[in-house]
PDBQT receptor file of N, H, CA, C and O in Angstrom, charges set to zero:
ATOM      1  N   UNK A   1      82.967  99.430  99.135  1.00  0.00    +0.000 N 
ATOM      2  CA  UNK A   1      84.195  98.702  99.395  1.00  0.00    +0.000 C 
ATOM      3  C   UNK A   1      84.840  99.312 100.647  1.00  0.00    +0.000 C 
ATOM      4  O   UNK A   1      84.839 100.531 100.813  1.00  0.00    +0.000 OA
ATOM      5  N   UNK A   2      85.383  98.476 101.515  1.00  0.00    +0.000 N 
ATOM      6  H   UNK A   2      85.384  97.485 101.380  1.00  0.00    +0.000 HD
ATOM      7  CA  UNK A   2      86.095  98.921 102.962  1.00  0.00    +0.000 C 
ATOM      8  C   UNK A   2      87.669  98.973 102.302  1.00  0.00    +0.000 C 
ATOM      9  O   UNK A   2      88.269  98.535 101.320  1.00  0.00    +0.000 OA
ATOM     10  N   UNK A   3      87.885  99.670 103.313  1.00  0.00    +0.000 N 
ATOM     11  H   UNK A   3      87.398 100.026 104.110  1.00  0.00    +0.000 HD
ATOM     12  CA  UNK A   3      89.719  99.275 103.606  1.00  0.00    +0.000 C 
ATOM     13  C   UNK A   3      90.516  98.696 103.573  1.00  0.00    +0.000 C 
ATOM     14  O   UNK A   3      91.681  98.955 103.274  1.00  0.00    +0.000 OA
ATOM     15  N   UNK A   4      89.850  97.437 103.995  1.00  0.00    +0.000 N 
ATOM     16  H   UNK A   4      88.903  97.226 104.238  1.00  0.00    +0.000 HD
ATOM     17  CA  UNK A   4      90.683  95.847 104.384  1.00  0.00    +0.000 C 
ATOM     18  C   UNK A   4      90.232  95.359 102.873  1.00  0.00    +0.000 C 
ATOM     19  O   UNK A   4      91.391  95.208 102.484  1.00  0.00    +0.000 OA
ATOM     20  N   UNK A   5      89.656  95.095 102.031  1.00  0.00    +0.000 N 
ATOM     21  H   UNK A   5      88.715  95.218 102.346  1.00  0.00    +0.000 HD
ATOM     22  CA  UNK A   5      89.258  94.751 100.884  1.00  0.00    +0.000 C 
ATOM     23  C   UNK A   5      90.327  95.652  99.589  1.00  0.00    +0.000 C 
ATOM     24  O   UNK A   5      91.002  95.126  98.704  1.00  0.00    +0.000 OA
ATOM     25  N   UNK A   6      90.147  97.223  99.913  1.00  0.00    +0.000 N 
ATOM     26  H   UNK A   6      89.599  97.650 100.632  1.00  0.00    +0.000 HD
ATOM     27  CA  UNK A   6      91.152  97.467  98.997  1.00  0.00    +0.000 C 
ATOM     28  C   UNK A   6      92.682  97.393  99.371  1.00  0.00    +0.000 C 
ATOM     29  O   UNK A   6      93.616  97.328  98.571  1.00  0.00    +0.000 OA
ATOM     30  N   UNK A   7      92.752  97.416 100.771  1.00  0.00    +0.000 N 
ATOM     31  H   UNK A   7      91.994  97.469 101.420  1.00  0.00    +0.000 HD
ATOM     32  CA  UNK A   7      94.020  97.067 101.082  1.00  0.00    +0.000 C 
ATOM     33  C   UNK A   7      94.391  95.563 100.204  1.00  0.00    +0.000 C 
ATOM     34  O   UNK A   7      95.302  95.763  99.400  1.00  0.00    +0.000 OA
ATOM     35  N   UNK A   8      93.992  94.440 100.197  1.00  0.00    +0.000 N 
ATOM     36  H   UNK A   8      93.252  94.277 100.850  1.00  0.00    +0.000 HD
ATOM     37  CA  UNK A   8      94.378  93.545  99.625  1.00  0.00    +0.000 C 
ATOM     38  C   UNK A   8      94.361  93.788  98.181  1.00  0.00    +0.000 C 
ATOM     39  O   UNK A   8      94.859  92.766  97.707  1.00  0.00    +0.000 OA
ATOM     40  N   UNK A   9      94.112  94.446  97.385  1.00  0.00    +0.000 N 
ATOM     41  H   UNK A   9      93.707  95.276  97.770  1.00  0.00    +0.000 HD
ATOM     42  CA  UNK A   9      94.157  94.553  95.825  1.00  0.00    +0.000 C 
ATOM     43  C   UNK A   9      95.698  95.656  95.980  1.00  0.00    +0.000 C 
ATOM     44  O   UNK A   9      96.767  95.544  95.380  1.00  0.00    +0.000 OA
ATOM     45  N   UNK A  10      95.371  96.450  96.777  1.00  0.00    +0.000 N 
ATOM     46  H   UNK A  10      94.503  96.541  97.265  1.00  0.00    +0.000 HD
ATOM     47  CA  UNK A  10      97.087  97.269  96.749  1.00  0.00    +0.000 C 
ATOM     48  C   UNK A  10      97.642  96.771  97.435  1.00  0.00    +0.000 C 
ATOM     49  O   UNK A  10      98.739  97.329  97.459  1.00  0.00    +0.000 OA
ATOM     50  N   UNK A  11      97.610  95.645  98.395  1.00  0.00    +0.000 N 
ATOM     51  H   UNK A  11      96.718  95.193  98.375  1.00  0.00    +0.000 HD
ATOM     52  CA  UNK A  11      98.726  95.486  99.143  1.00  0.00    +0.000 C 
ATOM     53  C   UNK A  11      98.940  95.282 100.510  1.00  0.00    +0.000 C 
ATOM     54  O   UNK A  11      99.656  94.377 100.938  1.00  0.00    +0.000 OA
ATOM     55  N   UNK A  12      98.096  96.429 101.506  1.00  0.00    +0.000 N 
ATOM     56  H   UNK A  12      97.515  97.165 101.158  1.00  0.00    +0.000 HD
ATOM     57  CA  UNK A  12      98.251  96.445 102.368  1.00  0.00    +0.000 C 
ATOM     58  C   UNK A  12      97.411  97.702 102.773  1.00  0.00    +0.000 C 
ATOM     59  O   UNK A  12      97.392  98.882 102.424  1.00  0.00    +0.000 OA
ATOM     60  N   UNK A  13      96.768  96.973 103.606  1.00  0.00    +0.000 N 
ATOM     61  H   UNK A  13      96.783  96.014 103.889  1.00  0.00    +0.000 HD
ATOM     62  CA  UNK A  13      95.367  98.288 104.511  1.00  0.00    +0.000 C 
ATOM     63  C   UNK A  13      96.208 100.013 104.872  1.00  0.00    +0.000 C 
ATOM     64  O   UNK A  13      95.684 101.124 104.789  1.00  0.00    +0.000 OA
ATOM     65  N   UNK A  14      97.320  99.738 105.182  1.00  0.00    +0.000 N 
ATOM     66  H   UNK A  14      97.747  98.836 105.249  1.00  0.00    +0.000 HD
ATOM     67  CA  UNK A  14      98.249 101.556 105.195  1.00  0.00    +0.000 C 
ATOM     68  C   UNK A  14      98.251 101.378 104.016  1.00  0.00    +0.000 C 
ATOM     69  O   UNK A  14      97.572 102.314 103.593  1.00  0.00    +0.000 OA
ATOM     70  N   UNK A  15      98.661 100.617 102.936  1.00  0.00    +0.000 N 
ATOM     71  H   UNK A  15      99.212  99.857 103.279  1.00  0.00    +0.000 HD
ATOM     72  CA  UNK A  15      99.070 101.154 101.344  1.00  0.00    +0.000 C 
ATOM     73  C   UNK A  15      97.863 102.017 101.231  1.00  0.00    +0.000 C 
ATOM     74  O   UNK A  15      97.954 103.230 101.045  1.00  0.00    +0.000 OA
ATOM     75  N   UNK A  16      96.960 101.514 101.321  1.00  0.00    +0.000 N 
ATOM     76  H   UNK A  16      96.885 100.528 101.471  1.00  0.00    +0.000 HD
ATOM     77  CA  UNK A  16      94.922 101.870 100.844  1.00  0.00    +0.000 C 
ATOM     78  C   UNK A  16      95.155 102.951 101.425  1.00  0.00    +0.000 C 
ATOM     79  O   UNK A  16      95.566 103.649 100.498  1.00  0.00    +0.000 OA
ATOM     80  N   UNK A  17      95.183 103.881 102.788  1.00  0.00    +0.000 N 
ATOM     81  H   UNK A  17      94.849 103.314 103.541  1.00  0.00    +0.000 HD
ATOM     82  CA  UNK A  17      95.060 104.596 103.064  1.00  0.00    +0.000 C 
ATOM     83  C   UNK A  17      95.487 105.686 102.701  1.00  0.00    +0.000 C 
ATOM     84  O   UNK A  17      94.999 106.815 102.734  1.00  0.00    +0.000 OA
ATOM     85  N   UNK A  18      97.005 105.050 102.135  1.00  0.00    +0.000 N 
ATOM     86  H   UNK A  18      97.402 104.132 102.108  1.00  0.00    +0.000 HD
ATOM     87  CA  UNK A  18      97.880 106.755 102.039  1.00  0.00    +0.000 C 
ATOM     88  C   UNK A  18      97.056 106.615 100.423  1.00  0.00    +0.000 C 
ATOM     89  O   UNK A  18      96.185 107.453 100.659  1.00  0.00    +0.000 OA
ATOM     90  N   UNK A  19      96.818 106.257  99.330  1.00  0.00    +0.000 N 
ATOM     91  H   UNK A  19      97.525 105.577  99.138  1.00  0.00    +0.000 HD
ATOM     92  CA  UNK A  19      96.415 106.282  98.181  1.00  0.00    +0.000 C 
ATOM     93  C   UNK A  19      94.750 106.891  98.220  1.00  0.00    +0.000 C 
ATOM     94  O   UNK A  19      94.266 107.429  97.224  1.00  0.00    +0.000 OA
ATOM     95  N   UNK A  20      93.927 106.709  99.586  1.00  0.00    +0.000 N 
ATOM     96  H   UNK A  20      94.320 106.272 100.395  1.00  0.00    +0.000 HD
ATOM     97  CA  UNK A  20      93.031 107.453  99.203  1.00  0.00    +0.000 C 
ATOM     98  C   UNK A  20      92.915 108.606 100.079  1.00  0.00    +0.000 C 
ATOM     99  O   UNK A  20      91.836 109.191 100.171  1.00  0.00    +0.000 OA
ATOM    100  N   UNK A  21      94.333 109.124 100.979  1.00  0.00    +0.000 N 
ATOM    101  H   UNK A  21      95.210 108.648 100.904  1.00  0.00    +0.000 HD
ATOM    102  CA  UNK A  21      94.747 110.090 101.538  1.00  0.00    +0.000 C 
ATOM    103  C   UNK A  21      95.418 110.832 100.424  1.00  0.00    +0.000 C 
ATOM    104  O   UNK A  21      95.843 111.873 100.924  1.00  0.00    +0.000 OA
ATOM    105  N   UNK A  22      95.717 110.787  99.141  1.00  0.00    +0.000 N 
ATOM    106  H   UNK A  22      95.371 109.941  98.735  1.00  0.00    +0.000 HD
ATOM    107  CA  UNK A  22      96.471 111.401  98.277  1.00  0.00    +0.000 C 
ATOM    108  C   UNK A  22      97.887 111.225  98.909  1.00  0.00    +0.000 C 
ATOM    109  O   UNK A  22      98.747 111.904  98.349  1.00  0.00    +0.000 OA
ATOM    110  N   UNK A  23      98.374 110.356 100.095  1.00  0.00    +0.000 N 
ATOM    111  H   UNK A  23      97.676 109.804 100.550  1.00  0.00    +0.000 HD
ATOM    112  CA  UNK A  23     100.278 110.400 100.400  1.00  0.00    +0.000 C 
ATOM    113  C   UNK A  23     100.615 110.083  99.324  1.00  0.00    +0.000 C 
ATOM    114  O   UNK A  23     101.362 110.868  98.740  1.00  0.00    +0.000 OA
ATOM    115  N   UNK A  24     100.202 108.794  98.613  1.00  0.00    +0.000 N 
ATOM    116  H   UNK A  24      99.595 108.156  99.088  1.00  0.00    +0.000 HD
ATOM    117  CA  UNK A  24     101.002 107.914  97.750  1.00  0.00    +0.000 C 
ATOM    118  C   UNK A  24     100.117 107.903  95.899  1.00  0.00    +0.000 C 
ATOM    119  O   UNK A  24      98.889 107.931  95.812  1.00  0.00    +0.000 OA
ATOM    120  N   UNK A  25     100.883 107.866  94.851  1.00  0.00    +0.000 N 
ATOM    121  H   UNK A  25     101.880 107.843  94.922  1.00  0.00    +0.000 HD
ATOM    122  CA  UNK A  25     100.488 107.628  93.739  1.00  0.00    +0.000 C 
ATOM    123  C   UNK A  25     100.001 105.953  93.114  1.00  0.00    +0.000 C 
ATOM    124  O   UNK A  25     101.045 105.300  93.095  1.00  0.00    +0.000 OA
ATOM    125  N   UNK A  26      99.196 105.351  92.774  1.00  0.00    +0.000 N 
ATOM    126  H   UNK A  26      98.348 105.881  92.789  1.00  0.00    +0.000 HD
ATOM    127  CA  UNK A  26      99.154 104.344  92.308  1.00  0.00    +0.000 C 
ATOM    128  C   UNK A  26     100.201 103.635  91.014  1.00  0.00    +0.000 C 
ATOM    129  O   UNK A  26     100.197 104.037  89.851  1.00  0.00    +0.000 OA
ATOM    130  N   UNK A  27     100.932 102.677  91.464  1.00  0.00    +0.000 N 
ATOM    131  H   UNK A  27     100.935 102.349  92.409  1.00  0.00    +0.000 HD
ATOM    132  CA  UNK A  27     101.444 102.468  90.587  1.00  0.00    +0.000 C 
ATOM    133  C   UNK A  27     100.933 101.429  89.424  1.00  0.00    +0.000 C 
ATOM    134  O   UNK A  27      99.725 101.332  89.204  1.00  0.00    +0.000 OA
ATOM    135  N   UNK A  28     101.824 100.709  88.737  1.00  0.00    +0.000 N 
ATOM    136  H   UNK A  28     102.805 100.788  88.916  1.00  0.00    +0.000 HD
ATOM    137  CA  UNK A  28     101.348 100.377  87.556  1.00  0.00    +0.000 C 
ATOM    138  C   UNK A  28     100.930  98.646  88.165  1.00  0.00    +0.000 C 
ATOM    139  O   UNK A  28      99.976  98.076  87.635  1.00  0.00    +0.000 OA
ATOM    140  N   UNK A  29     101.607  98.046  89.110  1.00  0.00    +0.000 N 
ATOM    141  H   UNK A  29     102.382  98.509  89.540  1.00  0.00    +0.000 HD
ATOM    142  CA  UNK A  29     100.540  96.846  89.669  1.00  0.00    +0.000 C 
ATOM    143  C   UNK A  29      99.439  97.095  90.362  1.00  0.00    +0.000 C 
ATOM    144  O   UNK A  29      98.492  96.367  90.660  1.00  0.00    +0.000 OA
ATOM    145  N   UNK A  30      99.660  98.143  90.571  1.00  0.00    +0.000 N 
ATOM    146  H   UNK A  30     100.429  98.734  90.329  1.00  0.00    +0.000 HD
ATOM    147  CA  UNK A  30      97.737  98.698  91.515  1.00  0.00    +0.000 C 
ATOM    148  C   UNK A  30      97.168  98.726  90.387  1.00  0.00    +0.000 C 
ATOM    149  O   UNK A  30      96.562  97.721  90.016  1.00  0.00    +0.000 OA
ATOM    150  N   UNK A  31      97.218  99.751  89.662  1.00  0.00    +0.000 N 
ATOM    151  H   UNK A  31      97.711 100.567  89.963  1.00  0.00    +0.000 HD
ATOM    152  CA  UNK A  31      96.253 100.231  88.313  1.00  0.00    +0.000 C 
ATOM    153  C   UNK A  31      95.687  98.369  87.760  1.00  0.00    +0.000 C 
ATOM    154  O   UNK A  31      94.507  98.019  87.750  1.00  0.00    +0.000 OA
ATOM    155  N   UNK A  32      96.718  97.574  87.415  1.00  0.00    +0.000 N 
ATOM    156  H   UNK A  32      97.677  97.858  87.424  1.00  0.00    +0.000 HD
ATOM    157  CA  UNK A  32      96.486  96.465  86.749  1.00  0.00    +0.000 C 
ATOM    158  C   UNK A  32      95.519  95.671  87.704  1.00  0.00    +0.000 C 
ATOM    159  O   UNK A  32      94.443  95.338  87.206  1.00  0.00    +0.000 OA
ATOM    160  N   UNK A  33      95.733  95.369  88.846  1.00  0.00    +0.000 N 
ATOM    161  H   UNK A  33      96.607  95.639  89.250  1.00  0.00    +0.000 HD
ATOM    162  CA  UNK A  33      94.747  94.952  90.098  1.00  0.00    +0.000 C 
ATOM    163  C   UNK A  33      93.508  95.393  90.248  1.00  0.00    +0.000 C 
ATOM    164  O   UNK A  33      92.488  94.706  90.298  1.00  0.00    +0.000 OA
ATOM    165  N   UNK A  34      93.625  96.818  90.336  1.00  0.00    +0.000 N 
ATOM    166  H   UNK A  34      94.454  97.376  90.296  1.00  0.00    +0.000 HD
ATOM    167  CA  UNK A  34      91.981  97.518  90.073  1.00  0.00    +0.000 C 
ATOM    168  C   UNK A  34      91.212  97.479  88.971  1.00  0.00    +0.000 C 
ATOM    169  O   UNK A  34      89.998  97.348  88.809  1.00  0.00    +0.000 OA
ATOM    170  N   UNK A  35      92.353  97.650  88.057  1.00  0.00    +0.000 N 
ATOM    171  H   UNK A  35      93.338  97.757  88.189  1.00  0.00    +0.000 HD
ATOM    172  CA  UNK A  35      91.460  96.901  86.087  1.00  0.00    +0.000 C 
ATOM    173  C   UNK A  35      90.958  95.510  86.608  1.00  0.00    +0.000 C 
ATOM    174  O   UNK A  35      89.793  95.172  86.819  1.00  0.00    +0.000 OA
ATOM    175  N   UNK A  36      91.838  94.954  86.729  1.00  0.00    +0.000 N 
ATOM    176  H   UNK A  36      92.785  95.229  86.557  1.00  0.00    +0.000 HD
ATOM    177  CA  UNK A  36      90.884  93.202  86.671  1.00  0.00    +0.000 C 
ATOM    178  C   UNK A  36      90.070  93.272  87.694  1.00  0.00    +0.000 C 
ATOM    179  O   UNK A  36      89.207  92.423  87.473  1.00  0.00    +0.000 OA
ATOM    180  N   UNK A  37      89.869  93.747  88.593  1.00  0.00    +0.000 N 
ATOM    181  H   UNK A  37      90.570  94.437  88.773  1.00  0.00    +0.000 HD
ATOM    182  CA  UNK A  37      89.434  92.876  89.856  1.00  0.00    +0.000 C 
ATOM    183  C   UNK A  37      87.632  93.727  90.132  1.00  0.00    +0.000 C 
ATOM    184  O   UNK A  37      86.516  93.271  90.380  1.00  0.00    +0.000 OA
ATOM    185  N   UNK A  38      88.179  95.096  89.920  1.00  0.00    +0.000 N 
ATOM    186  H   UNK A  38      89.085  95.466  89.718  1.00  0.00    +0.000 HD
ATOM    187  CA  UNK A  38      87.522  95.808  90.165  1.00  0.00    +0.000 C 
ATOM    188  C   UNK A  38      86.765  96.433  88.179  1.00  0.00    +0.000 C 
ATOM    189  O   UNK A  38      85.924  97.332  88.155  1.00  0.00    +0.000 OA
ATOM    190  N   UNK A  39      87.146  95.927  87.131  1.00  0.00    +0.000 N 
ATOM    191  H   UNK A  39      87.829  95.197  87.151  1.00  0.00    +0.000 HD
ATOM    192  CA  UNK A  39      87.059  96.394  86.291  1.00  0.00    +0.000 C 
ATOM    193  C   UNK A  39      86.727  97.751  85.847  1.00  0.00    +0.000 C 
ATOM    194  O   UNK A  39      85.897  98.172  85.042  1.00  0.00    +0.000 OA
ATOM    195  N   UNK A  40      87.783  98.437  86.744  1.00  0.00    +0.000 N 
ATOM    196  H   UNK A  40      88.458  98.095  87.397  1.00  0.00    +0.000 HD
ATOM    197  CA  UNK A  40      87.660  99.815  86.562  1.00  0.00    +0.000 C 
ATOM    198  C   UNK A  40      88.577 100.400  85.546  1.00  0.00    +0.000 C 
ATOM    199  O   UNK A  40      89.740 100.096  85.814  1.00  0.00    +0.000 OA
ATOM    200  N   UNK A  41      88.454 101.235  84.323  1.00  0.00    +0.000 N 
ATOM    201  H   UNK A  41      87.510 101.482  84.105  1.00  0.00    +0.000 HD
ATOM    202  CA  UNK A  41      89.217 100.718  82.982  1.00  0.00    +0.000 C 
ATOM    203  C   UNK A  41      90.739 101.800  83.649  1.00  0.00    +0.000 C 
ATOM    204  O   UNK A  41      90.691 102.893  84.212  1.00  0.00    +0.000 OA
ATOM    205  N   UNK A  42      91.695 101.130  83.369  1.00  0.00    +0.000 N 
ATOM    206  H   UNK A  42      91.734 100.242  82.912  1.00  0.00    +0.000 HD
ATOM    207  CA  UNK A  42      93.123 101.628  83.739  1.00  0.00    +0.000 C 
ATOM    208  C   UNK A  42      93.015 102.925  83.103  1.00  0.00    +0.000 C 
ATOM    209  O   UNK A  42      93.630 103.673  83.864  1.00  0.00    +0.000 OA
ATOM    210  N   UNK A  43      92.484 103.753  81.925  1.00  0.00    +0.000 N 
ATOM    211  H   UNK A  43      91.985 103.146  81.306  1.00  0.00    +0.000 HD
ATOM    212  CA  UNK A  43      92.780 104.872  81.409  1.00  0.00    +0.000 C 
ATOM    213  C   UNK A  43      92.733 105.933  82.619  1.00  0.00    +0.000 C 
ATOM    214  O   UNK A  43      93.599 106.727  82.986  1.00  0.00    +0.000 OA
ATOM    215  N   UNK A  44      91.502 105.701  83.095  1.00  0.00    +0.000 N 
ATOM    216  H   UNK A  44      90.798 105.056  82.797  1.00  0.00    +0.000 HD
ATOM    217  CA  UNK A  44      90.828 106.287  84.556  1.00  0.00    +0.000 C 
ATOM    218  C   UNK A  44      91.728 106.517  85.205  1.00  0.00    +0.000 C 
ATOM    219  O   UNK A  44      92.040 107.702  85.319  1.00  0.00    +0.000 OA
ATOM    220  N   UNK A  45      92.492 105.526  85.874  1.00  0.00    +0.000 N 
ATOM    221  H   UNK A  45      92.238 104.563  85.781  1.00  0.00    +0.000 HD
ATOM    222  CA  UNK A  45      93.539 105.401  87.297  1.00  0.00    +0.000 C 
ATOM    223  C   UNK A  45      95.158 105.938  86.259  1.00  0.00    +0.000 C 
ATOM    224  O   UNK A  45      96.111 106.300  86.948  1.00  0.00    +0.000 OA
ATOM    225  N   UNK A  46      95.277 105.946  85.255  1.00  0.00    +0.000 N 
ATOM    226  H   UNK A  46      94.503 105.652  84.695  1.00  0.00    +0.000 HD
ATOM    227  CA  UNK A  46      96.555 106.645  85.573  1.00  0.00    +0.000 C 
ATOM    228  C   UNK A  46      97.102 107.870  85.136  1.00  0.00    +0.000 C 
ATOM    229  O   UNK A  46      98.307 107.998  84.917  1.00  0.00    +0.000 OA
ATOM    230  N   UNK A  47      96.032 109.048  84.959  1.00  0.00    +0.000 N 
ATOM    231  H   UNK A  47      95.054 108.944  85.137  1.00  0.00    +0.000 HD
ATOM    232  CA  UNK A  47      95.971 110.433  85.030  1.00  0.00    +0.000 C 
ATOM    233  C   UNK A  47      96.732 110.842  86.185  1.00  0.00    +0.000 C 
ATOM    234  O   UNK A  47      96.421 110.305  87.248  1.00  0.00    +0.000 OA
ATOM    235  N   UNK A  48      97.859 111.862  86.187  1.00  0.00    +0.000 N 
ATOM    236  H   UNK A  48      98.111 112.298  85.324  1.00  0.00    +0.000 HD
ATOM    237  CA  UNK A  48      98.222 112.111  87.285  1.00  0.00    +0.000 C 
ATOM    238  C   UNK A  48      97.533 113.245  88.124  1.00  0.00    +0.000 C 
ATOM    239  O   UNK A  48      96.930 114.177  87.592  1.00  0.00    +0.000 OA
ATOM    240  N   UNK A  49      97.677 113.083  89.529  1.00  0.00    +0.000 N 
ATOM    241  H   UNK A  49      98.167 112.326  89.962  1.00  0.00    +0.000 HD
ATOM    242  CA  UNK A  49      96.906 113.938  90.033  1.00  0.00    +0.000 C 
ATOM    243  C   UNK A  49      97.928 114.523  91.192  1.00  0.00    +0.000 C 
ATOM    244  O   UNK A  49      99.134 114.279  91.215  1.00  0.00    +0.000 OA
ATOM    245  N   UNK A  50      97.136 115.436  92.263  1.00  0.00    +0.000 N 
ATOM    246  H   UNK A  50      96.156 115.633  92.245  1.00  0.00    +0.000 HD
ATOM    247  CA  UNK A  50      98.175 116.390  93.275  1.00  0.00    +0.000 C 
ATOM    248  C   UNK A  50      98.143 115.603  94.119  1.00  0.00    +0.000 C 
ATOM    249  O   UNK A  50      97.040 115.056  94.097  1.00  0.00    +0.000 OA
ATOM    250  N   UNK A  51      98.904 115.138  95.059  1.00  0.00    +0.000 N 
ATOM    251  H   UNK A  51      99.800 115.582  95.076  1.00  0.00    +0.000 HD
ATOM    252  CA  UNK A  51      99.594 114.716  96.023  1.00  0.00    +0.000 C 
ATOM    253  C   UNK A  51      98.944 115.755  97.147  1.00  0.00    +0.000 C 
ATOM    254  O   UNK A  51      98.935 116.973  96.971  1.00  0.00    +0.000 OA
ATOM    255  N   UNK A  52      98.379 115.077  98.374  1.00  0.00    +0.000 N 
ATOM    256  H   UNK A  52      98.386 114.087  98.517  1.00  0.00    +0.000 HD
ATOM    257  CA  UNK A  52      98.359 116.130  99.781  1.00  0.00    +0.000 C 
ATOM    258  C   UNK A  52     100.033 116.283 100.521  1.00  0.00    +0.000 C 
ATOM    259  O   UNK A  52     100.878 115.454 100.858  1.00  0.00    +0.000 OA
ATOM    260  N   UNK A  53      99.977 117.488 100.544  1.00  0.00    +0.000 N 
ATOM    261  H   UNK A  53      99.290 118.161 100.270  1.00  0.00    +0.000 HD
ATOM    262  CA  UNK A  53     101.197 118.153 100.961  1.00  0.00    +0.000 C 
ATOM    263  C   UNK A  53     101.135 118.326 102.698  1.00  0.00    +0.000 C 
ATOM    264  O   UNK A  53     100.860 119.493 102.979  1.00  0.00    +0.000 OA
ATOM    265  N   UNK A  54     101.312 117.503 103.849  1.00  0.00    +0.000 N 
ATOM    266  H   UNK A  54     101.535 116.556 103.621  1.00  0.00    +0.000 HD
ATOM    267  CA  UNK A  54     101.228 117.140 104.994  1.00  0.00    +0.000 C 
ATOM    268  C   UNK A  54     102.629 116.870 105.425  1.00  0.00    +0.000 C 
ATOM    269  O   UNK A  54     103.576 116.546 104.708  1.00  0.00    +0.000 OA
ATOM    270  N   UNK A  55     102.598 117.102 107.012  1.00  0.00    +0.000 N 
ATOM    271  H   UNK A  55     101.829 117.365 107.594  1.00  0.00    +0.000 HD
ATOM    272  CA  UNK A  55     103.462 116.702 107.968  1.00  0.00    +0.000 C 
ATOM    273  C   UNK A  55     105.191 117.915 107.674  1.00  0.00    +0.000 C 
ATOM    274  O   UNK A  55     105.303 119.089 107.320  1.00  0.00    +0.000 OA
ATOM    275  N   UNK A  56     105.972 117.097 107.958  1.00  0.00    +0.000 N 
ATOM    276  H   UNK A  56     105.881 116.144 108.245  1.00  0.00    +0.000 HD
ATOM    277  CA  UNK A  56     106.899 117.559 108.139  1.00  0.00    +0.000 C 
ATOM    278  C   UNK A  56     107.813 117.846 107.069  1.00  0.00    +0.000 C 
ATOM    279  O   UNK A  56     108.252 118.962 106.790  1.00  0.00    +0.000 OA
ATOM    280  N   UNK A  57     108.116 116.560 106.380  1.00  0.00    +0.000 N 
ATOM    281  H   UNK A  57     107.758 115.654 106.606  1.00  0.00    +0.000 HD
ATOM    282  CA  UNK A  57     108.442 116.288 104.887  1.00  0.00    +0.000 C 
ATOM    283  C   UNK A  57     108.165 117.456 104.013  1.00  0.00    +0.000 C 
ATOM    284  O   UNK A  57     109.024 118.201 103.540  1.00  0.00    +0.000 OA
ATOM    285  N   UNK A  58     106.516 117.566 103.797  1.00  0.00    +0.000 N 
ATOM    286  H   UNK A  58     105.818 116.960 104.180  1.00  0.00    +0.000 HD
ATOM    287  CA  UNK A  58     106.362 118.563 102.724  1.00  0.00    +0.000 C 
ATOM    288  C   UNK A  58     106.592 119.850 103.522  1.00  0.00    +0.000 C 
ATOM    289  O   UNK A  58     105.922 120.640 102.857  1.00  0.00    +0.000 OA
ATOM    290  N   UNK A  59     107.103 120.539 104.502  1.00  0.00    +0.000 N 
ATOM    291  H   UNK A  59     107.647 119.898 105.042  1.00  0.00    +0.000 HD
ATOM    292  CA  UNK A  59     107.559 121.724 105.609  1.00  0.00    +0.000 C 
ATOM    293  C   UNK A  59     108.820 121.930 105.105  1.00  0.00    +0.000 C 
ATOM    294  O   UNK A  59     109.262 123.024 104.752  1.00  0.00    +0.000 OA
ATOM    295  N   UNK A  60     109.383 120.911 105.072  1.00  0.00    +0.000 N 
ATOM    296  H   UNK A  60     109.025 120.023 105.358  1.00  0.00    +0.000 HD
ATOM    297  CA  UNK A  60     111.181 120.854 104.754  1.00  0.00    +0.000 C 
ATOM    298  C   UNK A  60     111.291 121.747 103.318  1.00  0.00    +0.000 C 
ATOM    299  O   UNK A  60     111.911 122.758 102.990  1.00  0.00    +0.000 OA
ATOM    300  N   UNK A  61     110.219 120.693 102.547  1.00  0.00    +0.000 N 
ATOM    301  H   UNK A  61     109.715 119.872 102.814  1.00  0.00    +0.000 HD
ATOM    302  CA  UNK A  61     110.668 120.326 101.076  1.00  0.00    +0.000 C 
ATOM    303  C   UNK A  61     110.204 122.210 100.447  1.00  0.00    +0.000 C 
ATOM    304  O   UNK A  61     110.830 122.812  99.575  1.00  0.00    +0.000 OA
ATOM    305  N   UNK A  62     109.242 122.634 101.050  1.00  0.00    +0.000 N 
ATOM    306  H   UNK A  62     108.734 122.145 101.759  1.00  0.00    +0.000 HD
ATOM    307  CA  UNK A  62     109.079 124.353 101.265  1.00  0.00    +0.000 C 
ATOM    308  C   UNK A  62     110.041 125.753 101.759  1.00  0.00    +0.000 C 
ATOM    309  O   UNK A  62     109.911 126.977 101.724  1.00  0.00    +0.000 OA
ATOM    310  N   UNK A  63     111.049 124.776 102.221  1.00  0.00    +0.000 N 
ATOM    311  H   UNK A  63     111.154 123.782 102.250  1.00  0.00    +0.000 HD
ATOM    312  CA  UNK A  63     111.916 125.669 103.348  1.00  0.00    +0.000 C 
ATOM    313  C   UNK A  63     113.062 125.715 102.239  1.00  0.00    +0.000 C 
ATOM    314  O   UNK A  63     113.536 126.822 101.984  1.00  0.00    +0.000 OA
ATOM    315  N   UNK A  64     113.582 124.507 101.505  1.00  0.00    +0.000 N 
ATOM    316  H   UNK A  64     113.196 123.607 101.711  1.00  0.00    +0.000 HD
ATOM    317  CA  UNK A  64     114.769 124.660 100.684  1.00  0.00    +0.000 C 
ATOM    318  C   UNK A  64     114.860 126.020  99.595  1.00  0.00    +0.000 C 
ATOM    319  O   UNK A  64     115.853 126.177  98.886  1.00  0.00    +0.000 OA
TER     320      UNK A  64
């Protein structure tokens, strides 16, 4: 599967990216999109996992 393909089940080709960059968490209309479409069983997708800690944001959020 490309980019432009899962971009349309999440949304948008940057949504896809930051989600398989770890920026962003899947929420509960992704999870439901990837169950049907992709029949990948939702138990799978909504384990939480670590977030990549990048850029400036997570610099700040270290400094407080």
């Amino acid at each position: 599967m490309n980019r432009a393909r899962l971009g349309k089940l999440l949304g948008s080709r940057s949504r896809a990216t930051e989600i398989l960059e770890r920026r962003r968490r899947l929420t509960v209309p992704m999870i439901r999109s990837l169950h049907a479409e992709l029949k990948i069983p939702a138990e799978s997708l909504i384990g939480l996992y670590p977030l990549a800690s990048t850029g400036t944001r997570a610099r700040k959020r270290r400094k407080k």
